[in-house]
N, C-alpha and C positions, 0 to 999 in steps of 0.2 A: 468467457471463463473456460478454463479447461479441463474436460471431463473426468470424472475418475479411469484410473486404470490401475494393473497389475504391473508388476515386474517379475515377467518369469521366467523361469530357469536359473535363480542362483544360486551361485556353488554352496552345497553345502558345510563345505571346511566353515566359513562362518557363521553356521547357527549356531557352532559349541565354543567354538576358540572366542568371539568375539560380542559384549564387550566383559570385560575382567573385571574395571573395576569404575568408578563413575567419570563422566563422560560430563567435562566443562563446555560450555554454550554461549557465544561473546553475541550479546543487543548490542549493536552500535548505537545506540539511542537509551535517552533517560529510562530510570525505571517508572514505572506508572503511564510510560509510553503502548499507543497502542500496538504496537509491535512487542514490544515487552510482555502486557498481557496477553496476548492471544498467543505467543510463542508457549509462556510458560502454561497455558492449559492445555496446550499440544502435549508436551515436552513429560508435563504430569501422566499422563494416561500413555506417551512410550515406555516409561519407563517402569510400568507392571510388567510389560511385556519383556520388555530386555533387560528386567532384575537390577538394574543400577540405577539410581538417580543421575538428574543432568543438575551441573549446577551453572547458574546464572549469572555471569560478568556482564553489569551495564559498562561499557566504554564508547561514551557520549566525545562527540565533538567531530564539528565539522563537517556537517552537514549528512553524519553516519561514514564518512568515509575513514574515520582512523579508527574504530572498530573492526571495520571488515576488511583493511589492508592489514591490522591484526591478522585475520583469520589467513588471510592470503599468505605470511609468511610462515603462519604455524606449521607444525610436524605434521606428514599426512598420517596418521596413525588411528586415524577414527576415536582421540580421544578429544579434539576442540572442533568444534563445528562453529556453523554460522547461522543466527537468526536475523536476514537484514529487511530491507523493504525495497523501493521500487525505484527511490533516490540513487541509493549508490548503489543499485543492481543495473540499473538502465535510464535516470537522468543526467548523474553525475560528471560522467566523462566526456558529453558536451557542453555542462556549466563552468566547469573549473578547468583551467589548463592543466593539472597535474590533480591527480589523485592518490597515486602510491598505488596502483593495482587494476587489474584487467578485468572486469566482470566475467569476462568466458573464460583466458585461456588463464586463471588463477585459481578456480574455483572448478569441483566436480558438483554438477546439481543433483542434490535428493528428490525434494518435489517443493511445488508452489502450495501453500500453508493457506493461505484469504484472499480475498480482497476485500477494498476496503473503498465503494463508492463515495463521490462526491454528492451533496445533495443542493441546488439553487435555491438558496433563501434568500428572504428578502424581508426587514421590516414592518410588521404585521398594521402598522398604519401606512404605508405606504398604498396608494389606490391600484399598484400590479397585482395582479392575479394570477398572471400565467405567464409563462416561456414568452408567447406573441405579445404578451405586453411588456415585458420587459427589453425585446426587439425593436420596438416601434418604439417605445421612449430613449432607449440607450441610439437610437437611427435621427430621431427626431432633434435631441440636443447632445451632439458627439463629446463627451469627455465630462459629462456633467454629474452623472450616475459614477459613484467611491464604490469601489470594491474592495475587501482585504484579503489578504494573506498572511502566512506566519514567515513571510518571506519569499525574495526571487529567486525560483523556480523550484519552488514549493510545489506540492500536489493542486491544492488548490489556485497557486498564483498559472499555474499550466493550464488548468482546467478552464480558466476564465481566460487567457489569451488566447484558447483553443478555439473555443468559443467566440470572441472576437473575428479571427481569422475566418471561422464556418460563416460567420453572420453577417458581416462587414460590418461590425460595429466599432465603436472606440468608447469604452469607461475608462476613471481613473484608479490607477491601481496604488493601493495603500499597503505598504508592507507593517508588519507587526514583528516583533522577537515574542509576545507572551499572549498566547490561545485568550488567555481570560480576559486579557482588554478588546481585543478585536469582536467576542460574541458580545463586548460590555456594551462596546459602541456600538455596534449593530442592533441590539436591542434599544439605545438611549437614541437612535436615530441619525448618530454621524457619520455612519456607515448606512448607505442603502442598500447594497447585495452583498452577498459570499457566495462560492462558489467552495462549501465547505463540508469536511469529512464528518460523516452523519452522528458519530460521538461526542463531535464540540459541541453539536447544538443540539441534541434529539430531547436535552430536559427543558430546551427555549421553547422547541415547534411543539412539542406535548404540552406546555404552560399556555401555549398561544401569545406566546410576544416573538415567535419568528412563524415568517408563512412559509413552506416548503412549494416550488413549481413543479422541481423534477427531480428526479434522478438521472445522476451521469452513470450512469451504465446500460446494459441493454438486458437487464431483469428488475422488478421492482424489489425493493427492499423486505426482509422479512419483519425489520423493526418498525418501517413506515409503509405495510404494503398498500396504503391507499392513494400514495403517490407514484403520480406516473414517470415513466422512464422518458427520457429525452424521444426517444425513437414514438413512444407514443405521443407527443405533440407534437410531432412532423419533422425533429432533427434528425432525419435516418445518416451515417453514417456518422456523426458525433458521439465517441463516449472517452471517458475518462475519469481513473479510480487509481486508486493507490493499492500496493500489495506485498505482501512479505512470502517469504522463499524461504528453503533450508538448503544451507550446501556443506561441502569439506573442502577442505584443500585441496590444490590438484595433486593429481598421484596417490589418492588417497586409496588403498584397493578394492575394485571392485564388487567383491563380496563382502565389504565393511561397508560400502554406499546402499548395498542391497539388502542390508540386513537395516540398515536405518530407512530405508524406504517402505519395506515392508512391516516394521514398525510402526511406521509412523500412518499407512494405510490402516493398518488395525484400529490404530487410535479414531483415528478419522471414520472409520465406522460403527462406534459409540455414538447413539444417538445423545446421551448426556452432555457429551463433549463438543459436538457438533452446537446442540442450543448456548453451550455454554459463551462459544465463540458468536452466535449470531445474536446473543443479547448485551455484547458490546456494539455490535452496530456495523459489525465483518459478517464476509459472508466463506463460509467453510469452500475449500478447494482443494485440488489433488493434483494429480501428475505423474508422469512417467520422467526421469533424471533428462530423457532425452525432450520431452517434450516440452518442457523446465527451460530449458539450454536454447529451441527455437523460439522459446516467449519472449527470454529476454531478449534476442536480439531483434523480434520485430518490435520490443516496445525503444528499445533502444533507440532506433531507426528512427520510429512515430517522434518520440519525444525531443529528438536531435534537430530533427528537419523542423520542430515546432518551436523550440528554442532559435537555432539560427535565424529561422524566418520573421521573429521575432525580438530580436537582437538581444534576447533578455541573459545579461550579469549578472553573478552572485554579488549579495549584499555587499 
C-alpha cells in the first residue's frame, strides 16, 4: 500500500481562483457500489475544505470502462474528475481489445483513495481450515473445488488464478453477474471457495456460515483483524486487492491537481473519515499524483502478465 505523503510547493494562484463553483465526479460503476461509497465519503469531507460540493454521476457499464473514457474525454478544467477502481485503471487494457482510453497518458493522477483486499472463504461446513488445506485438497483432486466470481477478470476471478498460478493448483471457476447469488451459493454449499472482497461477505464470516483463511494483502484487515494475511501462512510474495484512485483529465493544470490533492489529504486525515471508509471493509490510502502514476503501471504489468498467462476473456 502506498504511504501517505504531501505535495509540496503548489502554486498558489489556485488556492483562491479555483474551484468557483461545484465540481461533478463520474463512478463508473453502480451506485451503492463500493467505489461509490467510499469515493462519496471522501468527496464529503473535500468539500468543507474547498467550499463546493462534488456532485456524483454513476455511469455504469462495461466493466467501468465507459465511465472513465467519459472522464478521459472531458474538459480539463478541474470541474469533472474521476472516481474509478483498479479494473479500468490497470486490468482493463489487457482484458478487452479496445477500451476507448489510456489509463496513463489520458488521465492526470490526484492520489490512490483505498484499497480494498480480498479475503479466502470458504464454506463453514466444509472440513478446510486453512490456506494449507485448501492447497492440498485443491493438489489432491485438480478441478474439483467451484470457486466464483462476479465475472472474468474480476478482482476476485484474478485473485483466484493468481493464486493458482503461485500454487500450481487448478479449481473450477464459476462466473456470476449478481454479488448476492454467488455468497447465496457459497453459503448453500454449491460454491466451495471465494476469493472475495471482504464486504460481500463480512455479515456471512461474522454469522458464521462463511470461514475466512486469509487475507490477500500484506496487512490484516481492520474489520477482520483476527485473520491472517496470506504472507502469514507462508504465501510470501502472493497478494491481491482491489482499489480506487482519483484523477482529471489530462492537461488538467497543475495547481488544479494540487489543490485537489491537498484536499483531499486533508480529508484523509480526519480520523471520522478514515473509520468511516474502513468500516465498509476498505482500507484508507494516499499518495503523491506521481506515486499514483508508478502504481498503476506496476499493477498494470502484474495484472497483464497474469491475465495473458492465463488466457482469461472477458465474459
Amino acid at each position: 500500500m502506498i504511504a501517505a505523503a504531501g505535495l509540496a510547493g503548489a502554486p498558489a494562484m489556485a488556492q483562491g481562483a479555483y474551484p468557483e463553483r461545484p465540481i461533478r465526479v463520474i463512478v463508473p460503476f453502480a451506485a451503492g457500489s463500493a467505489s461509490d461509497i467510499v469515493g462519496r465519503i471522501v468527496l464529503e469531507k473535500m468539500a468543507d475544505d474547498l467550499g463546493h460540493r462534488f456532485v456524483v454521476e454513476n455511469q455504469a457499464g462495461a466493466s467501468g470502462n465507459l465511465g472513465t473514457a467519459a472522464v478521459a474525454r472531458a474538459e480539463p478544467d478541474g470541474y469533472t474528475i474521476l472516481v474509478s477502481a483498479s479494473g479500468p485503471l490497470a486490468v482493463n487494457q489487457s482484458l478487452f481489445p479496445r477500451i476507448g482510453y489510456d489509463p496513463l497518458a489520458d488521465f492526470e493522477p490526484i492520489s490512490l483513495i483505498a484499497t480494498l483486499p480480498n479475503v479466502i472463504v470458504v464454506n463453514a461446513d466444509q472440513p478446510l481450515r486453512s490456506v494449507s488445506d485448501l492447497i492440498a485438497a485443491a493438489k489432491t483432486e485438480p478441478g474439483k473445488l467451484h470457486y466464483g466470481s462476479i465475472g472474468n477478470g474480476s478482482s476476485q476471478h484474478l485473485a483466484a488464478a493468481y493464486f493458482e498460478q503461485v500454487t500450481g493448483t487448478r479449481m473450477a471457476h464459476i462466473p456470476y453477474r449478481v454479488t448476492g447469488q454467488l455468497v447465496s451459493d457459497l453459503v448453500g454449499g454449491q460454491l466451495q471457495v471465494s476469493f472475495q472482497l471482504i464486504p460481500n461477505v463480512l455479515g456471512q464470516i461474522q454469522g458464521g456460515q462463511l470461514r475466512p483463511l486469509a487475507i490477500t494483502a500484506n496487512k490484516r484487515s481492520e474489520v477482520l483483524p483476527e485473520v491472517p494475511t496470506v504472507a502469514e501462512v507462508g504465501m510470501i510474495g502472493y497478494e491481491a486487492y482491489g482499489w480506487f484512485a482519483m484523477l482529471a483529465p489530462k492537461n488538467t493544470p497543475a495547481p488544479i491537481v494540487a489543490r485537489l490533492h491537498a484536499a483531499y489529504m486533508k480529508a484523509m486525515s480526519d480520523p471520522a473519515t478514515r473509520r468511516r471508509i474502513v468500516e465498509v471493509g476498505a482500507e484508507p490510502a494516499t499518495s503523491t499524483p506521481a506515486e499514483l502514476r508508478a502504481f498503476m503501471q506496476a499493477e498494470a504489468r502484474k495484472w497483464g502478465d497474469i491475465i495473458r498467462a492465463n488466457n482469461i476473456k472477458p465474459n
